[in-house]
C-alpha positions as CSV (number, residue, x, y, z in Angstrom):
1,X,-14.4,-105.0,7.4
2,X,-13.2,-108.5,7.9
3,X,-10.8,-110.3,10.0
4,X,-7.7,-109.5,7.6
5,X,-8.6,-106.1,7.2
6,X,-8.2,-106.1,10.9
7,X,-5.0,-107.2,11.0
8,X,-3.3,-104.8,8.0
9,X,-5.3,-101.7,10.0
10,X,-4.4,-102.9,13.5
11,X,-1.0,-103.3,12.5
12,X,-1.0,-99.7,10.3
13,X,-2.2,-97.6,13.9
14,X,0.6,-99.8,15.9
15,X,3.4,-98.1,13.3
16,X,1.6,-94.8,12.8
17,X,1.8,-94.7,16.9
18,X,5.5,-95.9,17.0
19,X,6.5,-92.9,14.5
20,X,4.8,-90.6,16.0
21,X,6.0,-91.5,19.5
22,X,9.6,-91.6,17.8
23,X,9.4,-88.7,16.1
24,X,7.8,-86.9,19.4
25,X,10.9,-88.0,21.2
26,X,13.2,-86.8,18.7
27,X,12.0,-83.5,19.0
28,X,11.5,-82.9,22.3
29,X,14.5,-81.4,23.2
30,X,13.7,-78.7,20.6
31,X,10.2,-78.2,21.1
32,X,10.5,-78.0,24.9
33,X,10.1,-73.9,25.2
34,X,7.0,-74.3,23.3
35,X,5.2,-76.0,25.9
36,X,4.9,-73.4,28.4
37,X,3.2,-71.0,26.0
38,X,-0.3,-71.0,25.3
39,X,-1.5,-73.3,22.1
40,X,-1.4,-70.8,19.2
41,X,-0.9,-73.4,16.2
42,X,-3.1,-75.1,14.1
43,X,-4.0,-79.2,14.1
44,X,-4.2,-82.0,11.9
45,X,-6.7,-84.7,12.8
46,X,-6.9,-88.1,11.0
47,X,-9.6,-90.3,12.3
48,X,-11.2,-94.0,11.6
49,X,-14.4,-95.3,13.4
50,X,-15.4,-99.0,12.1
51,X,-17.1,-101.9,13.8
52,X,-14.0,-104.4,13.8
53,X,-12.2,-101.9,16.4
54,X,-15.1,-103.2,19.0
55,X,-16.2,-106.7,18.3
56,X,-12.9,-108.3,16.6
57,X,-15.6,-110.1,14.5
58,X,-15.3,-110.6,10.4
59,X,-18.6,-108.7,10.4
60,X,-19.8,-105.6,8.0
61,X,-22.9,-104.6,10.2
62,X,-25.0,-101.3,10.1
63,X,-22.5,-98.1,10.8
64,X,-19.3,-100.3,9.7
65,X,-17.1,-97.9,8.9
66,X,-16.1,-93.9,9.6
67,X,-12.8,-91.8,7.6
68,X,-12.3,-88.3,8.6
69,X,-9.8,-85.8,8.0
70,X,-9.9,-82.6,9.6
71,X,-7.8,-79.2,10.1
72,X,-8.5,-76.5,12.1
73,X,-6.9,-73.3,12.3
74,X,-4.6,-71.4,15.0
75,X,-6.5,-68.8,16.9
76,X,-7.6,-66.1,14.8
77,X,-8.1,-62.4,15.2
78,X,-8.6,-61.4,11.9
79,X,-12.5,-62.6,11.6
80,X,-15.0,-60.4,10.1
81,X,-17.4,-59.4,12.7
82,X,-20.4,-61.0,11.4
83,X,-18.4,-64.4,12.5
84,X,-17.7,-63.0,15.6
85,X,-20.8,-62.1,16.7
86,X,-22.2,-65.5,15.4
87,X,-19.4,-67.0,17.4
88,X,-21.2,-65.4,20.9
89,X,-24.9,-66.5,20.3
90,X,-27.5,-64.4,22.2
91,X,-27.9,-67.5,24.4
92,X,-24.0,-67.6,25.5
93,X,-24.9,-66.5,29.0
94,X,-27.2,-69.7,29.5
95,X,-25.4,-71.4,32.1
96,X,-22.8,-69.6,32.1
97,X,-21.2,-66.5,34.1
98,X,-19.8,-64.0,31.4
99,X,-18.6,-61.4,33.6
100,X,-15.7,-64.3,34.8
101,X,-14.6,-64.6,31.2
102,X,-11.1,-64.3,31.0
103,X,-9.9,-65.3,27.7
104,X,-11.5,-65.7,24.4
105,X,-10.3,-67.9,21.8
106,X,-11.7,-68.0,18.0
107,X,-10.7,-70.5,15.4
108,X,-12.2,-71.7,12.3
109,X,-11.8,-75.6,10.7
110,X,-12.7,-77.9,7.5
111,X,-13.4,-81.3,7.7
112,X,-13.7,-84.0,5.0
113,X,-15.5,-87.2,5.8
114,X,-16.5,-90.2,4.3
115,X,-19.6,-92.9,6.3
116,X,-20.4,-96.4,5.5
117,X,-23.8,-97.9,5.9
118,X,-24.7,-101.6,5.5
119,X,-27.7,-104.0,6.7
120,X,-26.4,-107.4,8.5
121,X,-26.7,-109.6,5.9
122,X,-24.4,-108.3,3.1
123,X,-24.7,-111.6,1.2
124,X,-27.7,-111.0,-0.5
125,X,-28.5,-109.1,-3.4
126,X,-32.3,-108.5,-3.0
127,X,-33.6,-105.8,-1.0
128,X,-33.9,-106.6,2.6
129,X,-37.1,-105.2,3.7
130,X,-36.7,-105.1,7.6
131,X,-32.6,-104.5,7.8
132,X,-31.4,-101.0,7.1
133,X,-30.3,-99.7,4.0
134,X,-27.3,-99.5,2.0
135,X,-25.5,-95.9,2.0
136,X,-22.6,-93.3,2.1
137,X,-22.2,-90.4,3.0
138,X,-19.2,-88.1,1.8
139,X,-19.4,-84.2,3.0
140,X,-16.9,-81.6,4.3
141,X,-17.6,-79.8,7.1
142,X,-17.2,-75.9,7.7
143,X,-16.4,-75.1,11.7
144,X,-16.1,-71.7,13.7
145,X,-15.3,-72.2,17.1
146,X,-14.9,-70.1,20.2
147,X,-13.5,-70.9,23.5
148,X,-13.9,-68.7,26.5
149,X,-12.3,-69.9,30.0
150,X,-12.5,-68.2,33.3
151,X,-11.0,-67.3,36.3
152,X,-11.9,-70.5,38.3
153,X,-10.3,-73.3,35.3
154,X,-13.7,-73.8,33.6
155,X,-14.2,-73.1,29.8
156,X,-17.0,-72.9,27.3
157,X,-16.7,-74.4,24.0
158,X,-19.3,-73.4,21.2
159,X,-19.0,-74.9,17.3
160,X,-21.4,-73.4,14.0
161,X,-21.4,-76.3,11.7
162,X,-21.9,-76.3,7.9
163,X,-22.3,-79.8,6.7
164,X,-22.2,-80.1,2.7
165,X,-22.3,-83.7,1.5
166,X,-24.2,-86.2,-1.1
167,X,-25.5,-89.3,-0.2
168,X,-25.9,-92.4,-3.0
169,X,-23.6,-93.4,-5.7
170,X,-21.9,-90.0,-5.8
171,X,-20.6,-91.0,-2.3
172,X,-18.3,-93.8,-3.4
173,X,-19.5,-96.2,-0.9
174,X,-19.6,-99.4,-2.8
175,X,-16.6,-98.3,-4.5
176,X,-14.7,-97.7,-1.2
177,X,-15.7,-100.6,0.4
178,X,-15.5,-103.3,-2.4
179,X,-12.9,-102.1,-3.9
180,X,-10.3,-102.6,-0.4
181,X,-12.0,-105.6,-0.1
182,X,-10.6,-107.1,-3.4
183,X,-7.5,-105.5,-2.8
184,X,-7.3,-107.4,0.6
185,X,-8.9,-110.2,-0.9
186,X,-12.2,-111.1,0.9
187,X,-16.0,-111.2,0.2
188,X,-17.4,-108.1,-1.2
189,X,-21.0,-106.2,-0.1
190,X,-23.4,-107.6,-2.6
191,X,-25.8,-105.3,-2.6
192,X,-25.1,-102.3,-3.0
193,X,-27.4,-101.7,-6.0
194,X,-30.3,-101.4,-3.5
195,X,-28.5,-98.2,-1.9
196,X,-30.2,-95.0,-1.1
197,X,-30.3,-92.9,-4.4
198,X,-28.1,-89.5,-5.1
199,X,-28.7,-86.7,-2.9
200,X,-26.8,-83.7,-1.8
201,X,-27.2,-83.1,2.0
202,X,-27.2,-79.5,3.9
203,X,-26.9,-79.9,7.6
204,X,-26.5,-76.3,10.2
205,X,-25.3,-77.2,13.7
206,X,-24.6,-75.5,16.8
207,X,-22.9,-77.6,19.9
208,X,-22.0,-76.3,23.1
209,X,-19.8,-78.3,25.5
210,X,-19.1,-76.8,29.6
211,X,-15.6,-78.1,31.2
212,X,-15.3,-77.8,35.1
213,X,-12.4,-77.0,36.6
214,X,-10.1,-79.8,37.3
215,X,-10.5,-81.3,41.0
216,X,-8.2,-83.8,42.8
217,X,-9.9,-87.4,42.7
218,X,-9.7,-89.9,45.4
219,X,-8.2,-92.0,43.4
220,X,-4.1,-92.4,43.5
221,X,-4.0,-88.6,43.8
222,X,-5.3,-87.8,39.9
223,X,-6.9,-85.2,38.3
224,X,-11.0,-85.2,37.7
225,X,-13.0,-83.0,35.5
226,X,-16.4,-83.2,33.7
227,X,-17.5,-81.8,30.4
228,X,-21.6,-81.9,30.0
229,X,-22.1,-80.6,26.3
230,X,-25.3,-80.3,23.8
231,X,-26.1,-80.1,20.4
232,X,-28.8,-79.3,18.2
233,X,-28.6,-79.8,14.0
234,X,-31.0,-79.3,11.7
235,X,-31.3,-80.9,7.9
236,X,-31.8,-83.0,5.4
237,X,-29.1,-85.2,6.2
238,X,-29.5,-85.7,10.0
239,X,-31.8,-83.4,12.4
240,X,-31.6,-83.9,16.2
241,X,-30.8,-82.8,19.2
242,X,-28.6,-84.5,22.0
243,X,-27.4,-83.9,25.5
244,X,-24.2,-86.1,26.9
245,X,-21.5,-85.6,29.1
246,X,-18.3,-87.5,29.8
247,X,-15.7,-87.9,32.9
248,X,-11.7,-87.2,32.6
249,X,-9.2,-89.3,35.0
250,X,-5.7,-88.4,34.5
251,X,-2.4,-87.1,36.1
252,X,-2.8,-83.9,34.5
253,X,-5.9,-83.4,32.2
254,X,-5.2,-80.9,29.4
255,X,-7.3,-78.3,28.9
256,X,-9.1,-79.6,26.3
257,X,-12.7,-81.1,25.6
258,X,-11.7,-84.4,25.1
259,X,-11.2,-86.7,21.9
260,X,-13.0,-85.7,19.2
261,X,-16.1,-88.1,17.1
262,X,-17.3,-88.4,13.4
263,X,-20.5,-86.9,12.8
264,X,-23.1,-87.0,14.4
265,X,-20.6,-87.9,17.8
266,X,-21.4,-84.7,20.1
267,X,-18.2,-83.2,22.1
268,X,-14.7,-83.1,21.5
269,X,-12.3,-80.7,20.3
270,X,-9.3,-81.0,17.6
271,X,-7.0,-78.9,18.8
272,X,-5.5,-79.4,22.5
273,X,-2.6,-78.0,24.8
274,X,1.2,-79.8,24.4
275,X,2.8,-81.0,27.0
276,X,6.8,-81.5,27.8
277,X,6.3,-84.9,28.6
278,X,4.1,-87.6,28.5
279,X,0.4,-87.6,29.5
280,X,-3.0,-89.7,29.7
281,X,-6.2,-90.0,30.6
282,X,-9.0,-92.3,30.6
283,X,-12.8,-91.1,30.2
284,X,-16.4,-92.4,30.2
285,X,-19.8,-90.8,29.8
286,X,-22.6,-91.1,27.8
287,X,-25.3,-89.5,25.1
288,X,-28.7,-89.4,24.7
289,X,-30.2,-88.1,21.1
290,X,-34.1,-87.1,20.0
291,X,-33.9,-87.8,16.2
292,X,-36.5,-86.5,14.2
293,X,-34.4,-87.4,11.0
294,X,-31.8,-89.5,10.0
295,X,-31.6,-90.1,6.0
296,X,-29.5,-93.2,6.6
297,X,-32.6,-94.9,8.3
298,X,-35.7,-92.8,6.8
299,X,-34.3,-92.7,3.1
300,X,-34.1,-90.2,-0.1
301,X,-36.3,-86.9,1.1
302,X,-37.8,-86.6,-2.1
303,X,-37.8,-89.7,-3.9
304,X,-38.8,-92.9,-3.2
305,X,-36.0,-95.5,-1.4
306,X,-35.8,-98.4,1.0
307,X,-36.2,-97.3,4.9
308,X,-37.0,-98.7,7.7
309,X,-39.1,-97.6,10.9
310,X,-36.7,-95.6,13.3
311,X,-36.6,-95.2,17.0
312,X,-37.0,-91.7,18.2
313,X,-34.3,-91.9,21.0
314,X,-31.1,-93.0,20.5
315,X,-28.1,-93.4,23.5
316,X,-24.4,-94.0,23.1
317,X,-22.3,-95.2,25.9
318,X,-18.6,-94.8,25.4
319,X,-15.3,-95.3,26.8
320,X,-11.7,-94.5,26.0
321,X,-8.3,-93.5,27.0
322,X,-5.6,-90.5,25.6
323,X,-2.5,-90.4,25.4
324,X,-0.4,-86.9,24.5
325,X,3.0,-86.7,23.4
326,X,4.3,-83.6,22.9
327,X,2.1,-82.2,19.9
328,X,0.7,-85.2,19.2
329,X,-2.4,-87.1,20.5
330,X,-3.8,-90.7,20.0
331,X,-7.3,-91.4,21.3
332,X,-9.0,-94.6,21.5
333,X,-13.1,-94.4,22.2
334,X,-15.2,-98.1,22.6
335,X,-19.3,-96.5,21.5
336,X,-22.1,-98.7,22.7
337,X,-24.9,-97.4,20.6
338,X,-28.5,-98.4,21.7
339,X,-30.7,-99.8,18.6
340,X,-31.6,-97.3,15.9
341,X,-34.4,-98.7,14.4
342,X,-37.6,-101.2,15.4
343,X,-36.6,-104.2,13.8
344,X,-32.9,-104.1,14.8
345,X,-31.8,-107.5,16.3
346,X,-29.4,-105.8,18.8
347,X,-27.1,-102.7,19.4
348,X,-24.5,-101.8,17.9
349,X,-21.1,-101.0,19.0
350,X,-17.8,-99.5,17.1
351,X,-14.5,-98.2,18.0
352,X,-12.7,-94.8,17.0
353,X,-9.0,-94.0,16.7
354,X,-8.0,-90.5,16.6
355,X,-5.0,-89.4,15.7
356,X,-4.0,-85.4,16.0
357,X,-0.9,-83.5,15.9
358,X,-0.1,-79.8,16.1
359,X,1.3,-78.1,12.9
């Protein structure tokens, strides 16, 4: 949100990764027996997406800005059995081999999320016709997750999503993002007056991500695995549905899904397994989306509001790196996200820093 505002959150990751990797290596002598056993806590993930993390530029530009904080719970036995037979769809068997199901793992997670919307030119005050419109969105997020893993080292993850949010003033966009630009003392968004009028959201997903058992790479002796994963959400808010997949290089991958991305990012998981020492891994892969709605683009449902003309397909390209300390985990992803709508100059492109820790 402007080249100081880089610098103050640049420098706030850089100390919030020293004390965790101080406070990791404190403990470690302590935590150690944990390790070996299976991952049966809960996680805390605190997560920022914004444009400035990709381009270094004293831009606010279309998708400028992403909060998230998210908790999901240790693995529970205790469900009702409506959940758990909502956690093992009818369609679990597609591409999968049940019979080599080893383990089973259930948890369930809230989210609470905040999403910034601008057009290019946040100078003027007027309506700008052929740029995308002003918006927020601020919803929490209800999650049940399963995990089932197999004999060979692959697992299946699937996620039920209940997204309940509000779009418009009652989002606090213009309040959020004026009101920490004062306090850092730079321009303001001017027009935020033109944004997309109050209305709650309702969003129902389901995602379901495949990870292959980990193979030896030809590359100085590391780890390889690949996690293919698709989605498919329905609402007022966003309705879609996406394929992707991304690559893992590391010493030893966890077994995890990877890094984890604000709505609508596909993939990912928030919880992962600890490790004695240090690890890390770099990945890359890509997205490819069939929107048939996305409010932020198309406007209010049932009242009249700026829009523009969308594209139907939309592809992200990302790559990151990981890095696991102990109970803790600090992801970095670099999104290249292909033009949403017609009159869109060029893509867009943002970073995402995740930051998780076990409880």
């Amino acid at each position: 949100m402007g080249g100081i505002w880089s610098f103050h959150c640049m420098t706030s990751v850089c100390r919030v990764l020293s004390a965790a990797s101080l406070l990791c290596a404190a403990t470690m002598g302590t935590a150690l027996p944990a390790f070996a056993e299976e991952m049966d806590n809960g996680f805390i993930s605190l997560q920022v997406e914004n444009d400035l993390f990709a381009k270094l530029a004293n831009t606010d530009r279309h998708y400028t800005n992403g909060l998230q904080a998210a908790w999901l719970s240790a693995p529970r036995d205790d469900l009702p059995e409506w959940l758990n037979n909502l956690s093992a769809p009818p369609l679990f068997g597609l591409f999968t081999d049940d019979a080599n199901v080893v383990s089973v793992t259930r948890r369930i997670g809230v989210n609470i999320g905040q999403e910034i919307f601008t057009p290019d030119d946040t100078d003027a005050t007027a309506p700008l016709l052929h740029d995308r419109p002003y918006a927020a969105w601020l919803h929490s997020t209800f999650t049940l997750q399963s995990v089932r893993e197999n004999a060979a080292g692959g697992a299946w993850q699937d996620q039920w999503k209940l997204d309940l949010g509000v779009v418009g003033p009652w989002a606090l966009g213009r309040q959020v993002q004026n009101g920490w630009h004062k306090l850092i003392n730079v321009e303001q968004a001017n027009g935020w007056a033109n944004q997309l009028r109050n209305e709650p959201t309702v969003n129902v997903s389901f995602e379901r991500a495949w990870r292959s058992e980990r193979t030896d790479s030809i590359l100085f002796d590391l780890d390889t695995d690949t996690i293919p994963y698709s989605v498919v959400a329905l609402g007022n808010a966003q309705t879609y549905a996406g394929v992707g997949a991304i690559i893992r290089l590391g010493p030893d991958l966890p077994d995890d899904f990877g890094p984890s991305r604000i709505y609508p990012g596909i993939g990912g998981s928030d919880w992962f397994r600890a490790t004695p020492g240090f690890d890390w891994y770099v990945f890359g892969g890509g997205e490819l989306r069939g929107v048939a709605r996305d409010i932020f683009l198309d406007g209010n449902t049932f009242r009249d509001s700026q829009s523009v003309d969308k594209k139907p397909v939309v592809t992200d390209i990302k790559l990151g790196a990981t890095a696991i300390l102990g109970d803790t985990r600090l992801s970095f992803t670099h999104v290249f996200r292909s033009k949403e709508f017609y009159d869109q100059p060029k893509a867009d492109q943002f970073g995402s820093i995740t930051l998780t820790f076990g409880l």
